[in-house]
PDB file with one MODEL, atoms N, CA, C and O in Angstrom:
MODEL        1
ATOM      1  N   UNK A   1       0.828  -1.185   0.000  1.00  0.00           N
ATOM      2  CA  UNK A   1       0.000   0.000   0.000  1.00  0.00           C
ATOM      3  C   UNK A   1       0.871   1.248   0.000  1.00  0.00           C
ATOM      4  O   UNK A   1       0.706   2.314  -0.592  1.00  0.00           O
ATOM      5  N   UNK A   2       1.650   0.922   0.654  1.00  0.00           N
ATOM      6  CA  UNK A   2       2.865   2.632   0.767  1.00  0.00           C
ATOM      7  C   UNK A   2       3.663   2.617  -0.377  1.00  0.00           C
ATOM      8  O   UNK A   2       4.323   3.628  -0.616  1.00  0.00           O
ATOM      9  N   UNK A   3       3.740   1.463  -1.284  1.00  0.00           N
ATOM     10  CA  UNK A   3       4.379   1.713  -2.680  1.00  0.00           C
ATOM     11  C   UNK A   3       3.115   2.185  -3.598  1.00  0.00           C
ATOM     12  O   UNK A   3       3.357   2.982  -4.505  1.00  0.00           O
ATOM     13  N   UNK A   4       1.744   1.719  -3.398  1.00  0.00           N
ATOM     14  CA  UNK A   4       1.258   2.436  -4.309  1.00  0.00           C
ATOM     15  C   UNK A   4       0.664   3.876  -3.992  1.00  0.00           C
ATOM     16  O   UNK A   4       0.320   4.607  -4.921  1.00  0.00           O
ATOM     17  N   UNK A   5       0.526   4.353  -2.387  1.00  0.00           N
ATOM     18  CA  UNK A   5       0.443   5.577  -2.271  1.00  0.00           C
ATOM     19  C   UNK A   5       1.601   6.551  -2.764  1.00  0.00           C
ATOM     20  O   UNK A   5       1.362   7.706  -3.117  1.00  0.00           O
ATOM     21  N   UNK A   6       3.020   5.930  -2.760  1.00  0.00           N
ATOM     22  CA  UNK A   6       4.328   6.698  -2.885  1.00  0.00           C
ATOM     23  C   UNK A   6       4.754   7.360  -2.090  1.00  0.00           C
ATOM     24  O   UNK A   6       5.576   8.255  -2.287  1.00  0.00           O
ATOM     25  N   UNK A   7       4.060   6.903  -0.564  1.00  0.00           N
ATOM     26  CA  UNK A   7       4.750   7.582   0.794  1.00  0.00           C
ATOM     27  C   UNK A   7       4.509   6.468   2.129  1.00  0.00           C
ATOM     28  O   UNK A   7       3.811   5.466   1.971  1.00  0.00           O
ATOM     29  N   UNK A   8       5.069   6.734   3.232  1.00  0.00           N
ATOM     30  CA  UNK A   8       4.927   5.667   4.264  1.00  0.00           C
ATOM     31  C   UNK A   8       3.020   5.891   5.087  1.00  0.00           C
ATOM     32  O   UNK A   8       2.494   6.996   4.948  1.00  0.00           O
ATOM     33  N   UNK A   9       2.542   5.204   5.554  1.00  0.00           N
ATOM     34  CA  UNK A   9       1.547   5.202   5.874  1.00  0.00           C
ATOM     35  C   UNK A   9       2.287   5.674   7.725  1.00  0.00           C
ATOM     36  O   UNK A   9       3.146   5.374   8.554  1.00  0.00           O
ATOM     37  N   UNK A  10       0.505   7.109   7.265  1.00  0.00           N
ATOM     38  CA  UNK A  10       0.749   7.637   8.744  1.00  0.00           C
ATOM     39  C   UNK A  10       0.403   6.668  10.133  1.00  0.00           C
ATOM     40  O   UNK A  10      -0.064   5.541   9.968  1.00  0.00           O
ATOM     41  N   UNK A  11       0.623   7.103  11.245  1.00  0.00           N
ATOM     42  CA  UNK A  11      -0.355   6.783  12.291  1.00  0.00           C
ATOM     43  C   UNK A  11      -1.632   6.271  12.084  1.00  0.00           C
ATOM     44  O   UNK A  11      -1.895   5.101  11.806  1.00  0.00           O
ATOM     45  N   UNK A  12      -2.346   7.108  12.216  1.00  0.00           N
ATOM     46  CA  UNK A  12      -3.389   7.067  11.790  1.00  0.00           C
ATOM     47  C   UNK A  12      -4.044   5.776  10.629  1.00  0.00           C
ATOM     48  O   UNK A  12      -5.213   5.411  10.752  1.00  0.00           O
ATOM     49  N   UNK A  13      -3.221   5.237   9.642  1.00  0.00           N
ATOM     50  CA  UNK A  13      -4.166   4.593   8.832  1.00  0.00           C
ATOM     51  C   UNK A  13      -3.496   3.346   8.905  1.00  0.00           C
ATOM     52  O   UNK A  13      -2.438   3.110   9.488  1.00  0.00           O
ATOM     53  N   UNK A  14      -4.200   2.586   8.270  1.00  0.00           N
ATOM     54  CA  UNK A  14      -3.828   0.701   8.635  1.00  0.00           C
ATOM     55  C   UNK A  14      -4.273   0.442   7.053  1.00  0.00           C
ATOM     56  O   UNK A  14      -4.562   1.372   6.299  1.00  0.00           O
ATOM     57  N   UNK A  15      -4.285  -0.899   6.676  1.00  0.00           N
ATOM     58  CA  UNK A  15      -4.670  -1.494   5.263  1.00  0.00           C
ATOM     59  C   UNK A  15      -5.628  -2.654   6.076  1.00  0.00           C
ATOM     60  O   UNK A  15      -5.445  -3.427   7.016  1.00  0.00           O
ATOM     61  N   UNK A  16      -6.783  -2.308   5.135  1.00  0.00           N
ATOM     62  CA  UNK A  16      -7.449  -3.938   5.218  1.00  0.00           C
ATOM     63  C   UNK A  16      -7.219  -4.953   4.153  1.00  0.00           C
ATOM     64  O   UNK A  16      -6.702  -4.685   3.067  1.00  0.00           O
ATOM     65  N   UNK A  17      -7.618  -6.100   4.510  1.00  0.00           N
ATOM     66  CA  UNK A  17      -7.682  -6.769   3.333  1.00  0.00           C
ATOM     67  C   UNK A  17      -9.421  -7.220   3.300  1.00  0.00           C
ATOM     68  O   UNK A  17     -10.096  -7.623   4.247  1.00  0.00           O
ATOM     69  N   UNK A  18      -9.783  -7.026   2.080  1.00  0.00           N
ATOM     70  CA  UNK A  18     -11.082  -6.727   1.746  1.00  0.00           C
ATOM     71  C   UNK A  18     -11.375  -8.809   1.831  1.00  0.00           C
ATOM     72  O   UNK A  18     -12.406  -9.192   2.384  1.00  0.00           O
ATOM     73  N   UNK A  19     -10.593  -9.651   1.370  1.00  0.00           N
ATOM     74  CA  UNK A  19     -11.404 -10.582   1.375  1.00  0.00           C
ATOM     75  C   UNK A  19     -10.958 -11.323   2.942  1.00  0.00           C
ATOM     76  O   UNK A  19     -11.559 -12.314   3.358  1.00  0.00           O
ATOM     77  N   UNK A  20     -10.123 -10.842   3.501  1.00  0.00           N
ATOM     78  CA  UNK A  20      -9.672 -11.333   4.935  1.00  0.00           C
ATOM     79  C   UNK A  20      -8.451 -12.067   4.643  1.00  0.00           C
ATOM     80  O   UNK A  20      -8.366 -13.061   5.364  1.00  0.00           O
ATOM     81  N   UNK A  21      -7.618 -11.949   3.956  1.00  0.00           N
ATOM     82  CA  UNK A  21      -6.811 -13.032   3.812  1.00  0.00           C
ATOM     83  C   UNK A  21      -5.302 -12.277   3.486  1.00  0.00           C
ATOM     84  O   UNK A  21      -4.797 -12.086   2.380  1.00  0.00           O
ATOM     85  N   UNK A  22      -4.878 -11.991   4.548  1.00  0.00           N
ATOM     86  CA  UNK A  22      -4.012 -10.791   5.153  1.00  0.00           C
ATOM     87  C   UNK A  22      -2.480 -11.784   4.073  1.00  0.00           C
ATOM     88  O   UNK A  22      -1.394 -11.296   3.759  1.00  0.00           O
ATOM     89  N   UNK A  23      -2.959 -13.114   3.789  1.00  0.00           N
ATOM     90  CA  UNK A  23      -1.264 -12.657   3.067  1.00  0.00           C
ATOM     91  C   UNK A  23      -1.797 -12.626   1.540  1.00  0.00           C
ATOM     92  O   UNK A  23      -0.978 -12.899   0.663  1.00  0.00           O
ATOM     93  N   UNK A  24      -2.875 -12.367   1.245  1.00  0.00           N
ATOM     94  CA  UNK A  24      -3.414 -11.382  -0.402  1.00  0.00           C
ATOM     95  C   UNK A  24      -2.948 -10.363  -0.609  1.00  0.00           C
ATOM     96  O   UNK A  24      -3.898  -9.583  -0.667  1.00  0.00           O
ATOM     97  N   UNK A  25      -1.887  -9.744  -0.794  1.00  0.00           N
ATOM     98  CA  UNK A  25      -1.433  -8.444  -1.028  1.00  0.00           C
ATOM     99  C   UNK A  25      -1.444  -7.813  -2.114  1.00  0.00           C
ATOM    100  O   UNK A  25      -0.729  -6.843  -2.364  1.00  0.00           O
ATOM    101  N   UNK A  26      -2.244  -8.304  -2.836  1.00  0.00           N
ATOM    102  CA  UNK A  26      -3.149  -7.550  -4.400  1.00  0.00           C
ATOM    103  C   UNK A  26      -3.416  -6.529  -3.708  1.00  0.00           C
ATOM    104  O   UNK A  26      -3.894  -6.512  -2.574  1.00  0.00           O
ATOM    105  N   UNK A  27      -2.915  -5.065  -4.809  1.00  0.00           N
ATOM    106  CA  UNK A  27      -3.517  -3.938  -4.212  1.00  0.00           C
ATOM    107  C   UNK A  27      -4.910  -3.938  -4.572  1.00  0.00           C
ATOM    108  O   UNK A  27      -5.531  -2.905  -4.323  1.00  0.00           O
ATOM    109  N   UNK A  28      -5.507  -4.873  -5.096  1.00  0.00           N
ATOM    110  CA  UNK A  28      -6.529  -4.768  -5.701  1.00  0.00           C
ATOM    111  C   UNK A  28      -7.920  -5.454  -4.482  1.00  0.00           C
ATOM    112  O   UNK A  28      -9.141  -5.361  -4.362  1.00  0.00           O
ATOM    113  N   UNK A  29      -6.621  -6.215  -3.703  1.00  0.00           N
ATOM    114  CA  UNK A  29      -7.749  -6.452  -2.556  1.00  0.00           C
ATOM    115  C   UNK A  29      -7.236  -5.828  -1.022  1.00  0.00           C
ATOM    116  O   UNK A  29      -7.315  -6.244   0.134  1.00  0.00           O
ATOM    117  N   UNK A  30      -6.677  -4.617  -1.667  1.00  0.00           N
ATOM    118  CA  UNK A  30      -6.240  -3.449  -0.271  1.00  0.00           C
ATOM    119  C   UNK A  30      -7.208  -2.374  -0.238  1.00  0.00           C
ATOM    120  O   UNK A  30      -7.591  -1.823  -1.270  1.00  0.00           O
ATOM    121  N   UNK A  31      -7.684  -2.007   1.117  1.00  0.00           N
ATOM    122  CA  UNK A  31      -8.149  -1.152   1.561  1.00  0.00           C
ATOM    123  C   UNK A  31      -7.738  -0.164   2.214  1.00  0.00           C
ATOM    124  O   UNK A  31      -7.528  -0.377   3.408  1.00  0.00           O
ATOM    125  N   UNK A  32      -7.488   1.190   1.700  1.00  0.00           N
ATOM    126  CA  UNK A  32      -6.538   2.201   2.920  1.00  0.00           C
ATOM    127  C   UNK A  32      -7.549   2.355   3.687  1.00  0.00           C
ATOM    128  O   UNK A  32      -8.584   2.429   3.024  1.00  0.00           O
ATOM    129  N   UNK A  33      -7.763   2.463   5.159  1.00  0.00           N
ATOM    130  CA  UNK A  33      -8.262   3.048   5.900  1.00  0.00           C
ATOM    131  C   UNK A  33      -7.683   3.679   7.232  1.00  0.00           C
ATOM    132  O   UNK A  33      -6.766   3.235   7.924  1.00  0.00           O
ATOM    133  N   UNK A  34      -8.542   4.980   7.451  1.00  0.00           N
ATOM    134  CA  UNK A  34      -8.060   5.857   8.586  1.00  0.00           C
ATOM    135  C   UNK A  34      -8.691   5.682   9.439  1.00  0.00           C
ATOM    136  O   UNK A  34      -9.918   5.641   9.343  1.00  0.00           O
ATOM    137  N   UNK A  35      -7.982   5.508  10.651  1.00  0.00           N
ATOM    138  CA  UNK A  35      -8.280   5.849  12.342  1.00  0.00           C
ATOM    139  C   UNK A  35      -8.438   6.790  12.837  1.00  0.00           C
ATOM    140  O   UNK A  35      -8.406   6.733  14.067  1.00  0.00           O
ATOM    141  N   UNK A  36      -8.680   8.093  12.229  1.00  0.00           N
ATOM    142  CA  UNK A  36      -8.603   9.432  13.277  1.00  0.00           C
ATOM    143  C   UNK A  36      -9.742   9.500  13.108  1.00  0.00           C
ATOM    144  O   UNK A  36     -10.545   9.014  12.312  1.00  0.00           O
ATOM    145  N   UNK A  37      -9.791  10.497  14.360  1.00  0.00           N
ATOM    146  CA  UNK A  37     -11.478  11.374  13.987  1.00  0.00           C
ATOM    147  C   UNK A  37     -11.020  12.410  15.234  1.00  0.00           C
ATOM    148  O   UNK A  37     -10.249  12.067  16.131  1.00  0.00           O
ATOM    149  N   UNK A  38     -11.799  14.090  15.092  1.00  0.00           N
ATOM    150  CA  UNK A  38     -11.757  14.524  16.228  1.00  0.00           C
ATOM    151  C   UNK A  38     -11.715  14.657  17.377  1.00  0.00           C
ATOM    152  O   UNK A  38     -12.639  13.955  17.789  1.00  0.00           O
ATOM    153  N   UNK A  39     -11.037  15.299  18.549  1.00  0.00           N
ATOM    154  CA  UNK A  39     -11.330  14.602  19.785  1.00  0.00           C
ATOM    155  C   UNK A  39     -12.436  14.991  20.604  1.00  0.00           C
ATOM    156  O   UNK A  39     -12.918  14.434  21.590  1.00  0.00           O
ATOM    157  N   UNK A  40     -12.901  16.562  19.730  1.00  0.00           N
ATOM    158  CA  UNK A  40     -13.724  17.399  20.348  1.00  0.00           C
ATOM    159  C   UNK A  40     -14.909  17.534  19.046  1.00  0.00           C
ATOM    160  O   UNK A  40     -14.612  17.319  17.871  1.00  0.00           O
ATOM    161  N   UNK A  41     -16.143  17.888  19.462  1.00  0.00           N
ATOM    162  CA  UNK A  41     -17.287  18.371  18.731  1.00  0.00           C
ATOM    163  C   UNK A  41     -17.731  19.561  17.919  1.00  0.00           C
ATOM    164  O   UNK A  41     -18.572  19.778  17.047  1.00  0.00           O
ATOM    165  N   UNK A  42     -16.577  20.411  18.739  1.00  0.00           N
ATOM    166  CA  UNK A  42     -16.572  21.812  18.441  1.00  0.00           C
ATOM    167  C   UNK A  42     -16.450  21.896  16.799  1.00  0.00           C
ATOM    168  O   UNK A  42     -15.620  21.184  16.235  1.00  0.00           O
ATOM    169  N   UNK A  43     -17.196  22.677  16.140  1.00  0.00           N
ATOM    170  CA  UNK A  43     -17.430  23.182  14.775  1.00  0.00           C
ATOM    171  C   UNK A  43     -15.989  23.351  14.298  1.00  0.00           C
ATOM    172  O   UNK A  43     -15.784  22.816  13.208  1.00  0.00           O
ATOM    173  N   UNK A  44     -15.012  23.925  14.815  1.00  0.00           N
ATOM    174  CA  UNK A  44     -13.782  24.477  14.796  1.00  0.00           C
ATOM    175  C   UNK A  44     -13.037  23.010  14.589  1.00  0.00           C
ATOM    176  O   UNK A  44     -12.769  22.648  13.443  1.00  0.00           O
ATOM    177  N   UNK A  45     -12.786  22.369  15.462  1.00  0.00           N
ATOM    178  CA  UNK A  45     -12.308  21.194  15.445  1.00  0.00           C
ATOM    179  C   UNK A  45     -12.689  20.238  14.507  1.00  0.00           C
ATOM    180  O   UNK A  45     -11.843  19.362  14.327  1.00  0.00           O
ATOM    181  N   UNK A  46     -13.573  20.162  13.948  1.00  0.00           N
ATOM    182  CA  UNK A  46     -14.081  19.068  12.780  1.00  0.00           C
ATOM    183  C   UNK A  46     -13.456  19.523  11.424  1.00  0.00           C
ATOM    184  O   UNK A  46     -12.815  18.755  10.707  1.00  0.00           O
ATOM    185  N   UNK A  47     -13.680  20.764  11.145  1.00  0.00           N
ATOM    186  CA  UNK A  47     -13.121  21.944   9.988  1.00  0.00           C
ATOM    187  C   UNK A  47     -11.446  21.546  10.177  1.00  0.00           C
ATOM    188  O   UNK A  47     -10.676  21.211   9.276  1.00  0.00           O
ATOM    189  N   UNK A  48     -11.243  21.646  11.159  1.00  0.00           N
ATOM    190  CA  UNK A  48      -9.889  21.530  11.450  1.00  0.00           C
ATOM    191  C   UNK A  48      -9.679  19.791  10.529  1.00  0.00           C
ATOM    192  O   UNK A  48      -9.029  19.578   9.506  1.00  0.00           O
ATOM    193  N   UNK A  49     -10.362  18.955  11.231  1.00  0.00           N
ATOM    194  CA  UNK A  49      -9.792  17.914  10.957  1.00  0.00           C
ATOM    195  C   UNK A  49     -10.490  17.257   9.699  1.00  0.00           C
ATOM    196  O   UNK A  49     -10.202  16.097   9.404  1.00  0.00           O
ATOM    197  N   UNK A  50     -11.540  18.084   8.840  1.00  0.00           N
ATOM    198  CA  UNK A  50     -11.816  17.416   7.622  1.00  0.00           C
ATOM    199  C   UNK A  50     -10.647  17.814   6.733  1.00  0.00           C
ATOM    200  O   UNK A  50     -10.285  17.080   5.813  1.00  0.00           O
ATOM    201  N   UNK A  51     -10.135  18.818   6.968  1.00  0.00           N
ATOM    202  CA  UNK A  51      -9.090  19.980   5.967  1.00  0.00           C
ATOM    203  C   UNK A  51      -8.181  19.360   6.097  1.00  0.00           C
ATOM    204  O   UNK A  51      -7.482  19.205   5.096  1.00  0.00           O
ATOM    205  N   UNK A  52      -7.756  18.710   7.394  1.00  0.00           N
ATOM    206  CA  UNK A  52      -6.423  17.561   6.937  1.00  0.00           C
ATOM    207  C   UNK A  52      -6.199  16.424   6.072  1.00  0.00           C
ATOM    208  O   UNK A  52      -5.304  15.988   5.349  1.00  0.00           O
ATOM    209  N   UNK A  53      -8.202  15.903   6.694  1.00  0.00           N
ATOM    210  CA  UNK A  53      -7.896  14.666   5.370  1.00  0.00           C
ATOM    211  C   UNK A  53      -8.220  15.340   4.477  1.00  0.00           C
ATOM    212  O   UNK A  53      -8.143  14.417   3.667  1.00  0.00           O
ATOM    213  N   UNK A  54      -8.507  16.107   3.919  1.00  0.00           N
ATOM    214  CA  UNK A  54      -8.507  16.280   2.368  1.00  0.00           C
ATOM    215  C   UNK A  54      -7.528  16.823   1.822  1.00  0.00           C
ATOM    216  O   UNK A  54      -7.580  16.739   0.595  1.00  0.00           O
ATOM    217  N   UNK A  55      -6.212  17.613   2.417  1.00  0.00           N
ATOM    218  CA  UNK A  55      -5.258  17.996   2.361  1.00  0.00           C
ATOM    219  C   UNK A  55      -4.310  16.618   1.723  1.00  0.00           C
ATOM    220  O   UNK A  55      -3.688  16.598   0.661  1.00  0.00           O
ATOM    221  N   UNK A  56      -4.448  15.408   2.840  1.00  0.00           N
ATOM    222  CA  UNK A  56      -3.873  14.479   2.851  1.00  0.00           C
ATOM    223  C   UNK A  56      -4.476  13.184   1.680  1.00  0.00           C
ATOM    224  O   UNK A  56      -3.659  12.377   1.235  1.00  0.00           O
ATOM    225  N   UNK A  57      -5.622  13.127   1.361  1.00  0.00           N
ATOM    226  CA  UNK A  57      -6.381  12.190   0.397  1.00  0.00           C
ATOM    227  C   UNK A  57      -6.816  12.808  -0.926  1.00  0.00           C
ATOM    228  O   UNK A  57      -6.935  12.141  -1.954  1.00  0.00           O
ATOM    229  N   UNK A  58      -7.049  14.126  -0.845  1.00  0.00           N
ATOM    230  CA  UNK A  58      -7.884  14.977  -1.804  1.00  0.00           C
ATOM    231  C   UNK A  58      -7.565  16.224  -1.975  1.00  0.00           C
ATOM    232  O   UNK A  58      -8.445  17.003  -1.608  1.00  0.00           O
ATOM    233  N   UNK A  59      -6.316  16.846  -2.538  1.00  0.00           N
ATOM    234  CA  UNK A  59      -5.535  17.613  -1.914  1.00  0.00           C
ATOM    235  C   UNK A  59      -6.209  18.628  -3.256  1.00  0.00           C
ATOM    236  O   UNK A  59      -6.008  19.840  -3.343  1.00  0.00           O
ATOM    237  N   UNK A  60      -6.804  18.035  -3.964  1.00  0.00           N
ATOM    238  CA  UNK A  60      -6.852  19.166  -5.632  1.00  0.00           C
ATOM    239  C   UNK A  60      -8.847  19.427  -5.353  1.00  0.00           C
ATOM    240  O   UNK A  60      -9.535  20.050  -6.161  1.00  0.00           O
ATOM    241  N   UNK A  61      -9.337  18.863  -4.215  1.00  0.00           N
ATOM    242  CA  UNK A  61     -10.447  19.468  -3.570  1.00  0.00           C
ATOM    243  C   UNK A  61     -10.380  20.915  -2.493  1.00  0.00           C
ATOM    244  O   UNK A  61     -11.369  21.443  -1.985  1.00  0.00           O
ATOM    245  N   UNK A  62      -8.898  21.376  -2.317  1.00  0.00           N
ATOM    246  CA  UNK A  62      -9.089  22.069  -1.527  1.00  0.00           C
ATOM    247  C   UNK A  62      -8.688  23.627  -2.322  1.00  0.00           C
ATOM    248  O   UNK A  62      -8.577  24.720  -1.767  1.00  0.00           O
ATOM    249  N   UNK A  63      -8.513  23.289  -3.854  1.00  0.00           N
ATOM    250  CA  UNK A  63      -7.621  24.157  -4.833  1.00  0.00           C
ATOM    251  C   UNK A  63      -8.648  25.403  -4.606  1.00  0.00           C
ATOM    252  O   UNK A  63      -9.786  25.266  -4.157  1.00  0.00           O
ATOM    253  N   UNK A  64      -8.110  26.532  -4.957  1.00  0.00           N
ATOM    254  CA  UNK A  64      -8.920  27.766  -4.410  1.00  0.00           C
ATOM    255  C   UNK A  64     -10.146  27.849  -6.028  1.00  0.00           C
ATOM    256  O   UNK A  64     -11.353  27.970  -5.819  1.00  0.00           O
ATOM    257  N   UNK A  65      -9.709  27.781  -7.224  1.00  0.00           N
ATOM    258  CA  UNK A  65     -10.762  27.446  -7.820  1.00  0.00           C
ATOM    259  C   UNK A  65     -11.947  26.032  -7.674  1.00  0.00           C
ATOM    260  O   UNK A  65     -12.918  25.946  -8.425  1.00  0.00           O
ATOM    261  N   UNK A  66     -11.769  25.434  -7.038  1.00  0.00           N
ATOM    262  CA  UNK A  66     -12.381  24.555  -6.861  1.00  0.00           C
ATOM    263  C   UNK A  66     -13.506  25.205  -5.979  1.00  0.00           C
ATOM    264  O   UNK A  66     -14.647  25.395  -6.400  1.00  0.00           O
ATOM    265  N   UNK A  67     -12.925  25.643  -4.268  1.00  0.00           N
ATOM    266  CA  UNK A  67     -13.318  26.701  -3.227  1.00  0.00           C
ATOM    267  C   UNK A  67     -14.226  27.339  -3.784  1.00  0.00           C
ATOM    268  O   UNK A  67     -15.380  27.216  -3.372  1.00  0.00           O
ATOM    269  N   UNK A  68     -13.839  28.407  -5.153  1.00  0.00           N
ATOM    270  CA  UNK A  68     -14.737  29.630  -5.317  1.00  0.00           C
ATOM    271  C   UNK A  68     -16.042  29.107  -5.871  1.00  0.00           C
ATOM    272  O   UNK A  68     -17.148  29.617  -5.693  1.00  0.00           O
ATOM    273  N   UNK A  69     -15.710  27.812  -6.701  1.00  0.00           N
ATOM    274  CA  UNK A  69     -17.203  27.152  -7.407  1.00  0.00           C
ATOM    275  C   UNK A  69     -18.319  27.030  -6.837  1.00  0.00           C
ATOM    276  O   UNK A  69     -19.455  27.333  -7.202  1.00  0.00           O
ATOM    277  N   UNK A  70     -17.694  26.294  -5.372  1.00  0.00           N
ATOM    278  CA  UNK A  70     -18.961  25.912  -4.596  1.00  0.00           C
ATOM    279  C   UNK A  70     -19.673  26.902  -3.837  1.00  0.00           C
ATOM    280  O   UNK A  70     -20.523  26.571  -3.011  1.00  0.00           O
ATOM    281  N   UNK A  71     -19.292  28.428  -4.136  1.00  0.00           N
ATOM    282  CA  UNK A  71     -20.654  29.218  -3.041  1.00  0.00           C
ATOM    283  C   UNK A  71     -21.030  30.108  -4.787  1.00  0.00           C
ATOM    284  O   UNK A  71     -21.952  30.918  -4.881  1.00  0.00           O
TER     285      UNK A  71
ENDMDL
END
């Protein structure tokens, strides 16, 4: 999974294997998934922490033309 992302996998995320069979290492039966989530409820704090993952997963969602489209 960190060769086909092209970086080391953070904290935060682990690989599944989609059919359970952990020595299948087809990326085709890899799942990235993340462990974080906020620690707090606060409006501030969620903003905070959606903007990372998308920084980090979806980084050409946060492009300022992209930004101006949606209001």
């Amino acid at each position: 999974m960190e060769r086909a992302l092209g970086r080391p996998l953070t904290p935060d995320e682990n690989v599944h294997h989609i059919n359970g069979d952990r020595q299948d290492n087809r990326l085709a039966n890899l799942e990235l998934w993340n462990t974080s989530q906020p620690a707090g409820q606060r409006i501030d704090d969620k903003v905070k922490w959606a903007t990372e993952l998308l920084r980090l997963y979806a980084p050409e969602l946060l492009a300022p033309a992209r930004l101006g489209a949606a209001s």
